[in-house]
C-alpha atoms as one frame of an Amber mdcrd trajectory, in Angstrom:
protein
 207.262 171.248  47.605 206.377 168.929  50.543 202.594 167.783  50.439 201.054
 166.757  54.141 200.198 163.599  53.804 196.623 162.034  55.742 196.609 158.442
  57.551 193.435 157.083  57.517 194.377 154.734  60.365 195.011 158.158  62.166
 191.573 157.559  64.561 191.701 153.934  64.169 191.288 152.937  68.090 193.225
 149.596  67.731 196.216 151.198  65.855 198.550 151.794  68.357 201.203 153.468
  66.521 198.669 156.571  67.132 199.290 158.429  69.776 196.215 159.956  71.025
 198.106 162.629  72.778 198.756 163.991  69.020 194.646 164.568  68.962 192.601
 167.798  69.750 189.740 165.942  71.411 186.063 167.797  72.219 183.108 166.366
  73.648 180.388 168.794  73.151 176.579 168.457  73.341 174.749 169.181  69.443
 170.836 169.217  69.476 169.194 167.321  66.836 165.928 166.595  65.131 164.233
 163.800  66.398 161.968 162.586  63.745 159.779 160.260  65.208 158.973 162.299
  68.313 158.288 165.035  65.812 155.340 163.500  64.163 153.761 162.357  66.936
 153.505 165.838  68.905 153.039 167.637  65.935 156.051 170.189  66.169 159.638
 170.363  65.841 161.144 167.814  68.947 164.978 167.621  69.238 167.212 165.673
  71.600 170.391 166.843  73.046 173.239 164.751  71.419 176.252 163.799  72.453
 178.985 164.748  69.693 182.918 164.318  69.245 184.897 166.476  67.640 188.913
 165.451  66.746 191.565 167.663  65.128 195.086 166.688  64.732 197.717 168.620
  65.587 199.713 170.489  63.177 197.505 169.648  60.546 194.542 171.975  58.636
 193.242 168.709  57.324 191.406 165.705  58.409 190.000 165.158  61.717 185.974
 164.050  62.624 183.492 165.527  63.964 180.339 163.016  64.648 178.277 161.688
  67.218 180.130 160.226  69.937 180.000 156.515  70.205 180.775 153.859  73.034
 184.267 153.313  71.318 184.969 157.263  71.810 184.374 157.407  75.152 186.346
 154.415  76.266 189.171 155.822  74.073 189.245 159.442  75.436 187.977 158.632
  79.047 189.783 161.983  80.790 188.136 163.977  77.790 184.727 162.442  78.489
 185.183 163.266  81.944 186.057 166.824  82.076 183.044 167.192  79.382 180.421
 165.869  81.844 181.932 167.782  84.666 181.258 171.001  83.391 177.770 170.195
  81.068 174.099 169.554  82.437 172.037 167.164  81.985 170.748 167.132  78.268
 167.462 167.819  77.950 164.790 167.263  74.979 162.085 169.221  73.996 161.815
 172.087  71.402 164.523 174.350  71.525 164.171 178.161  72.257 165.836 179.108
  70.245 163.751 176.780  67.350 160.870 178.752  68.352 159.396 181.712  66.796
 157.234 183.648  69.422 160.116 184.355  71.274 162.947 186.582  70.388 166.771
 185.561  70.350 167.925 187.432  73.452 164.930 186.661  75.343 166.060 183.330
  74.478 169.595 183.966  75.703 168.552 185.198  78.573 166.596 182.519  79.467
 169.523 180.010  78.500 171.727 181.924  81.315 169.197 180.460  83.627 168.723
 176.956  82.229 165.336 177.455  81.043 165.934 176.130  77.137 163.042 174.935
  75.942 159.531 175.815  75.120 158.257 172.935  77.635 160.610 174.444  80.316
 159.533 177.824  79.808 155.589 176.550  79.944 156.326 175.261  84.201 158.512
 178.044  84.973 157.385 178.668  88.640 156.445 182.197  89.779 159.381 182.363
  91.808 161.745 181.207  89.328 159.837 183.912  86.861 160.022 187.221  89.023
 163.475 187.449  87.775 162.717 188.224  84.026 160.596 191.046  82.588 157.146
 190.334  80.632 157.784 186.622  81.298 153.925 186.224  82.250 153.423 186.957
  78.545 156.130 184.302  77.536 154.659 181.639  79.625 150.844 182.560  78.405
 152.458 182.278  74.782 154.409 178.642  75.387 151.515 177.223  76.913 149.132
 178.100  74.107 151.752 176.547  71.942 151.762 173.987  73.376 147.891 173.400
  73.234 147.863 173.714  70.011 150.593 171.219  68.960 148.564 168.717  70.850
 145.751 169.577  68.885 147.254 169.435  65.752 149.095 166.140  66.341 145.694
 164.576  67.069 144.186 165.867  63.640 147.623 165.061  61.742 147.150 161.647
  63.289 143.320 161.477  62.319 143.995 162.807  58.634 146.803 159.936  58.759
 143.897 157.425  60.189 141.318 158.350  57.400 143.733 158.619  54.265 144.836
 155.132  55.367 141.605 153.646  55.104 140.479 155.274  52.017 143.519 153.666
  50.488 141.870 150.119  51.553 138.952 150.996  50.437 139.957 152.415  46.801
 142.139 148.622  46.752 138.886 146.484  47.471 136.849 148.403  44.547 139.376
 148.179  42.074 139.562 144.096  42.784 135.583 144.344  43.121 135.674 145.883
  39.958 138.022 143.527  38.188 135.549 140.299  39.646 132.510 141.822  38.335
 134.821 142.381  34.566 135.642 138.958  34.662 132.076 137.601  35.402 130.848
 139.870  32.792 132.996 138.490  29.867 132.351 134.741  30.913 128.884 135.228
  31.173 127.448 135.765  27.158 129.191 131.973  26.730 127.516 130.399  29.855
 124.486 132.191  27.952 125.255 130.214  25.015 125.504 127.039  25.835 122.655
 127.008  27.754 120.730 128.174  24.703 122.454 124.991  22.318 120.861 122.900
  25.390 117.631 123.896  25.483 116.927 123.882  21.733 114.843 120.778  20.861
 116.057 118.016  18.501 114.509 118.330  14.626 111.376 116.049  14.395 111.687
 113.363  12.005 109.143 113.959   9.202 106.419 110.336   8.869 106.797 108.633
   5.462 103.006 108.420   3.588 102.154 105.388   2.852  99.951 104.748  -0.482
């Protein structure tokens, strides 16, 4: 029984006993989470992302499928080429899709016009908006969403604000605290001493003479 056997060196740019005209090569745009962007506006952010996806032929096995890096796009430069041709300009923001007040065809539909996220959807222009139904509604709903993101990414950021400094404050009592301990156990000995220094010396008693 013949096994197929996998070459690790099989996407290795610098081998060049590959021959990348052996590869199923895809460029395709993946959105994804962007954490940081997500915090600060206080609802789900994502960023288009530029992914490569490689499949050898003749094989069921191996292959990647990542985000495409420098190296990818110097190595397959007619791939890249043809994928921007034919793709828009990624945009970020929070995906249709990703959002609940509106449902999935509606959210199709939209797509089919380039209108893909909630931001997008929010400065639709009247003229651009006569060409769906109930969109008035839809606009009303993504701007109030909006609103309120913004509001809650302020008070996430105040509640951030205000835990952080009761932190520092809960760390300067407890070493407050531990001070006034220590003074309190020194302080019965300075006590002490300064009792054995005050105490007067024993009088020496007069002799009677007869």
């Amino acid at each position: 029984m013949q096994t197929a056997e996998y070459n690790h060196q099989d996407f290795d740019p610098n081998n060049r006993q590959t021959q990348d005209d052996q590869l199923l090569v895809k460029f395709f745009v993946k959105p994804r989470m962007n954490d940081a962007k997500s915090k600060d506006e206080g609802r789900p952010i994502y960023d288009d992302v530029e992914y490569i996806d490689i499949k050898i032929l003749g094989s069921r096995t191996g292959g990647a499928c990542r985000p495409a890096s420098f190296a990818d796009k110097q190595r397959f430069p007619k791939h890249y080429d043809a994928f921007k041709q034919r793709v828009e300009v990624p945009t970020d923001g929070t995906p249709l899709s990703e959002w609940s007040l509106i449902s999935r065809s509606q959210a199709e539909e939209l797509s089919f016009y380039h209108v893909k996220t909630v931001e997008q959807l929010a400065e639709l222009n009247d003229n651009a908006a006569s060409k769906f139904m109930a969109i008035n509604t839809l606009k009303t709903k993504a701007k109030a969403w909006l609103e309120q993101t913004k509001g809650n990414a302020g008070e996430a950021k105040l509640q951030a604000e205000l835990a952080t400094r009761d932190e520092k404050i809960a760390s300067l009592e407890a070493k407050l605290e531990q001070v006034l301990a220590a003074q309190a156990v020194s302080a019965p000995e300075i006590a002490i001493v300064d009792e054995e220094v005050k105490k007067p010396a024993p009088r020496k008693r007069k002799r009677k003479t007869v």
